[in-house]
C-alpha positions in Angstrom: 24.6 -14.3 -3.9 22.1 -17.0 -4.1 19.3 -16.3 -6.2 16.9 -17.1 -3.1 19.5 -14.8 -0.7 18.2 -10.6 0.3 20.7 -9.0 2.3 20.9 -5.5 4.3 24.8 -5.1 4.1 25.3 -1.8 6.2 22.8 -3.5 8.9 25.0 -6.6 9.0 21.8 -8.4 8.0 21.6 -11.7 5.5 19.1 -13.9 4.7 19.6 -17.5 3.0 17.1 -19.1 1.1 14.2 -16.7 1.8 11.3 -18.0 0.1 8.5 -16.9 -2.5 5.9 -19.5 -2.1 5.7 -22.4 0.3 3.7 -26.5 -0.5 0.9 -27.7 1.4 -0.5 -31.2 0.4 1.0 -31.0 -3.4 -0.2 -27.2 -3.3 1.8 -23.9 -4.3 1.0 -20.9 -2.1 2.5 -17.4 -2.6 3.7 -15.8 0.1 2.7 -12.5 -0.8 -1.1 -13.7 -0.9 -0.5 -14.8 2.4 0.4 -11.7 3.7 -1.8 -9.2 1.7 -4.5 -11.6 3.6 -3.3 -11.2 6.9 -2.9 -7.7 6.6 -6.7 -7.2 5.3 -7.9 -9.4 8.3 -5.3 -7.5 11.1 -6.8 -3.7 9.0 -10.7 -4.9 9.5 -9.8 -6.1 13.2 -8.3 -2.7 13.7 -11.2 -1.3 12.5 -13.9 -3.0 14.1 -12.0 -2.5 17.7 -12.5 1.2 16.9 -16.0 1.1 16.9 -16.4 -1.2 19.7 -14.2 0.9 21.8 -16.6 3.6 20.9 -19.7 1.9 21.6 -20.6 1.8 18.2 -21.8 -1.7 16.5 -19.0 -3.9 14.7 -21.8 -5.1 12.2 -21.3 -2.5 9.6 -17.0 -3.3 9.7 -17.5 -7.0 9.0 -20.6 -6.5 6.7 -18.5 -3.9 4.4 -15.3 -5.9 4.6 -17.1 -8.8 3.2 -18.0 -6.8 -0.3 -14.9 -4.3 0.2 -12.3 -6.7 0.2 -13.2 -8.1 -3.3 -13.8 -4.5 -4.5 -10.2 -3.8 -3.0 -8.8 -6.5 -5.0 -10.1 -5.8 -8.0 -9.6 -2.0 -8.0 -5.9 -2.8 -7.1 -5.3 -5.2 -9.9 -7.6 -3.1 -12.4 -5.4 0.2 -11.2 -2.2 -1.8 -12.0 -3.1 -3.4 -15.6 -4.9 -0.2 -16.8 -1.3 2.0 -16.4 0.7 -1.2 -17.2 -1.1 -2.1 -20.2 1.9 -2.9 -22.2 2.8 -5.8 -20.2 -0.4 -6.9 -20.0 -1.7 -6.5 -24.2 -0.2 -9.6 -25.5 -1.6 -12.2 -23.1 -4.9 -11.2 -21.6 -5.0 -14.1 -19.3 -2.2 -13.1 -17.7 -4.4 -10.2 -16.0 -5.8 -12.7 -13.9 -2.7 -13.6 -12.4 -2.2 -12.0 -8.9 0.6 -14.2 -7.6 3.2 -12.4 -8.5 2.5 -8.9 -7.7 1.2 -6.3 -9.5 -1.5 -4.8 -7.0 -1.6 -0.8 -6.6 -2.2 0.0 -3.2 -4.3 3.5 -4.1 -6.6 1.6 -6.7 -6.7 -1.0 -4.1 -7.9 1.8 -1.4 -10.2 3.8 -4.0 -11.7 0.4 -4.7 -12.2 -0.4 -1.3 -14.1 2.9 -0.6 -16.7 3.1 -3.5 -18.0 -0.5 -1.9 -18.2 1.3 1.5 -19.9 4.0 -0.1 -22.4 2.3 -1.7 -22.9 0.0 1.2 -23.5 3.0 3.6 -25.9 4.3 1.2 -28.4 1.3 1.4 -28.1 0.3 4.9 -28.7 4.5 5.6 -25.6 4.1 7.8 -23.1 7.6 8.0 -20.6 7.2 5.7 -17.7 9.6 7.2 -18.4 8.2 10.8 -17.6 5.0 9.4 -15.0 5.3 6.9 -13.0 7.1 10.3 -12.1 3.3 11.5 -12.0 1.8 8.7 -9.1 4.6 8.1 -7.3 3.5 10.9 -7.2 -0.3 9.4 -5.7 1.2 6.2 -2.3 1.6 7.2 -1.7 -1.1 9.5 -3.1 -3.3 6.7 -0.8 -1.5 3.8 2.2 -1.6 6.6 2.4 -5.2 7.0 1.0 -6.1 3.4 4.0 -4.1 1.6 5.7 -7.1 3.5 4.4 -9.3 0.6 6.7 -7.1 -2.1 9.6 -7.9 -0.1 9.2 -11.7 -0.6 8.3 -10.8 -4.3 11.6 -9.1 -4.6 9.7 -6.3 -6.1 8.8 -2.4 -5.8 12.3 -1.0 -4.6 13.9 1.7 -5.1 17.2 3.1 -7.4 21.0 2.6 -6.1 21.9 3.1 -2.2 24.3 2.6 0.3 22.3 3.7 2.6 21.8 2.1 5.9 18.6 0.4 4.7 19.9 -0.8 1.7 19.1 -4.0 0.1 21.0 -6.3 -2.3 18.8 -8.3 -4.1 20.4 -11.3 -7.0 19.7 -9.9 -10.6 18.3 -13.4 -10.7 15.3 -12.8 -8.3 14.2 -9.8 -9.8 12.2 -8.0 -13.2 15.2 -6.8 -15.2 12.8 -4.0 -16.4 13.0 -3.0 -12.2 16.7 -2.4 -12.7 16.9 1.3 -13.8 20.2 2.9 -15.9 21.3 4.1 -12.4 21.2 0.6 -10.7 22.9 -1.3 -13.8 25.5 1.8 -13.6 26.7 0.3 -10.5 26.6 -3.2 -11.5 30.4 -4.0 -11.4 32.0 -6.5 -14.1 31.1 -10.4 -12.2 28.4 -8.8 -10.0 25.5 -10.9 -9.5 23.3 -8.7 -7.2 22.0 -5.2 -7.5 21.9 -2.4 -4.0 19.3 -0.6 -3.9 16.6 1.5 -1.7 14.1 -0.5 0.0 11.0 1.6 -0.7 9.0 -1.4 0.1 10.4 -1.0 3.7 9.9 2.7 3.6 6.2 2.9 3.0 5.9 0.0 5.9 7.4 2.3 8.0 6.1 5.2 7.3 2.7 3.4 7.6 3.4 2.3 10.7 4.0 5.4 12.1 0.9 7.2 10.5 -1.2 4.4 12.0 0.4 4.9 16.0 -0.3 9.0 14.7 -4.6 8.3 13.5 -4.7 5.9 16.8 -3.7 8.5 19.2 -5.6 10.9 17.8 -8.8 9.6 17.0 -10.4 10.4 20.5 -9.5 13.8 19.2 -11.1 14.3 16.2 -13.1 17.2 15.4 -15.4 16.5 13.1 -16.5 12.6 11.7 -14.6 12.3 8.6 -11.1 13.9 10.4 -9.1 10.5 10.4 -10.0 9.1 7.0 -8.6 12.6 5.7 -6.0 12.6 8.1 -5.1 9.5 6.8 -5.5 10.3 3.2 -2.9 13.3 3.6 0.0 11.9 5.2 -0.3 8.5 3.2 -0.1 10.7 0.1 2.6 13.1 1.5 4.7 10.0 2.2 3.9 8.0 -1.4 4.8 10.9 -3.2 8.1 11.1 -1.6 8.6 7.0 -2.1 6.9 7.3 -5.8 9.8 9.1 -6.6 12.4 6.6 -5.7 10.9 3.8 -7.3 11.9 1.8 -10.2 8.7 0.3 -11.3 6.5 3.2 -11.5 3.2 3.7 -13.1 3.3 6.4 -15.3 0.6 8.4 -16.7 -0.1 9.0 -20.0 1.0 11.9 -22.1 2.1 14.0 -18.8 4.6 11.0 -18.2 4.7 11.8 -14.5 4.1 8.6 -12.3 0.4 8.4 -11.5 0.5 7.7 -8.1 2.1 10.9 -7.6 -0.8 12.6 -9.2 -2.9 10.8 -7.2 -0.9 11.7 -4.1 -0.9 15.2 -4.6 -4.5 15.0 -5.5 -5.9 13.7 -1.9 -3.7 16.0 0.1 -5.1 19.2 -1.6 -8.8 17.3 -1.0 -7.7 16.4 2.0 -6.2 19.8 3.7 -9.2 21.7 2.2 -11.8 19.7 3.8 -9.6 19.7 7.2 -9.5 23.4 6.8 -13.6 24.0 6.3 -14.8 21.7 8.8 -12.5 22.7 11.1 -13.3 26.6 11.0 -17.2 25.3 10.6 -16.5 23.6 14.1 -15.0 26.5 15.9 -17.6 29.0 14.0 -20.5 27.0 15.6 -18.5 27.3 19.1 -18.0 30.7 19.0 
């Protein structure tokens, strides 16, 4: 393979020459900035059609995103360096350096959050009510910006032969990505490594939690439902993918990958809250 080449082999599927970054006017851009963007923007125009289609004001969904979005970014990349320190110890500098990956999608969201928190608290606006549509912007946002990884050549899986696997050069990609079971597979003149596609896997599985929290948020029972909602099935689903990965996070001591933790920590806060409010709901019914 070309260095630059991804292919899907048991789809039939093979692309030349896909590209990381592209040039405008002397300029490098990275694609994966590109799309993390686009997914922010499509997530807060998601969220904002929520509350218009509920009669509610958009002003508190563009006000938020404009303090969120930083807080988003930072949390992400702060979430990342903090459990990857050892790459980071020896060239400080280099923690400023977004462009090629290394933004953790729950720091990202717990980052994202604590602004809208805080931002709820001084305007004296209800923070559940509104954190159920910016819930629904989450996963469309996270589906198309995991999109960015795939350009990166980055956060996949170990060996598959699958239908969704991927071959990926050796070239393209962070040789401490390619676990003992990948490089057991790497055949004498190889020059590409199969693997899962968990990048692929979370976009999917985000896409289909997002068509789930839209069809059910004229249903909810009590304001707060979706962002848990949401909060329990993205964690049932990255615990899953966490697993497969290559380039986990782990935690110290317990060396257990943190996002794991993490997952399993917002669907037990998550199904517990479900659970009161919606027994409180039916008790004040009754």
């Amino acid at each position: 393979m070309s260095v630059n080449d991804i292919s899907f082999p048991n789809l039939g599927i093979y692309l030349h020459d896909v590209p990381k970054n592209f040039q405008v006017f002397g300029f490098t851009i990275a694609l994966y900035g590109c799309i993390i963007g686009c997914g922010i923007l499509l997530g807060v125009l998601l969220a904002s059609y929520d509350r218009r289609s509920r009669g509610l004001s958009e002003d508190p969904i563009w006000d938020a995103a404009s303090v969120s979005v930083l807080s988003a970014i930072i949390g992400a990349r702060a979430y990342y360096v903090i459990f990857a320190w050892y790459m980071y110890k020896d060239d400080l500098i280099s923690i400023f350096n977004i462009r090629q990956g290394g933004l953790a999608i729950y720091g990202g969201v717990i980052g994202a959050f604590l602004s809208v928190f805080i931002y709820c608290r001084i305007k004296k606006i209800p923070f559940l009510e509104l954190t159920d549509s910016v819930a629904l912007g989450f996963p469309l946002g996270q589906a198309m910006g995991r999109w960015g990884n795939f350009f990166n050549r980055e956060v996949f899986g170990g060996w598959s032969d699958g239908p969704l696997a991927m071959r990926l050069p050796i070239a393209a990609v962070r040789q401490s990505d390619i676990s003992v079971g990948i490089s057991n597979h790497i055949a004498e003149g190889m020059d590409y490594i199969q693997v899962h596609p968990t990048f692929l896997y979370e976009s999917l599985w985000n896409l289909a939690l997002l068509i789930f929290l839209f069809c059910y948020r004229k249903h909810k029972k009590f304001s707060g439902e979706i962002l848990m909602l949401y909060l329990f099935f993205y964690g049932l689903g990255r615990f899953w993918i966490e697993g497969v990965r290559t380039d986990q996070l782990m935690a110290p001591v317990l060396n257990i990958p943190i996002s794991q933790i993490v997952a399993v920590v917002c669907m037990v806060v998550s199904l517990i809250v479900i659970i009161v409010y919606r027994n409180k709901c039916k008790f004040i019914k009754s």
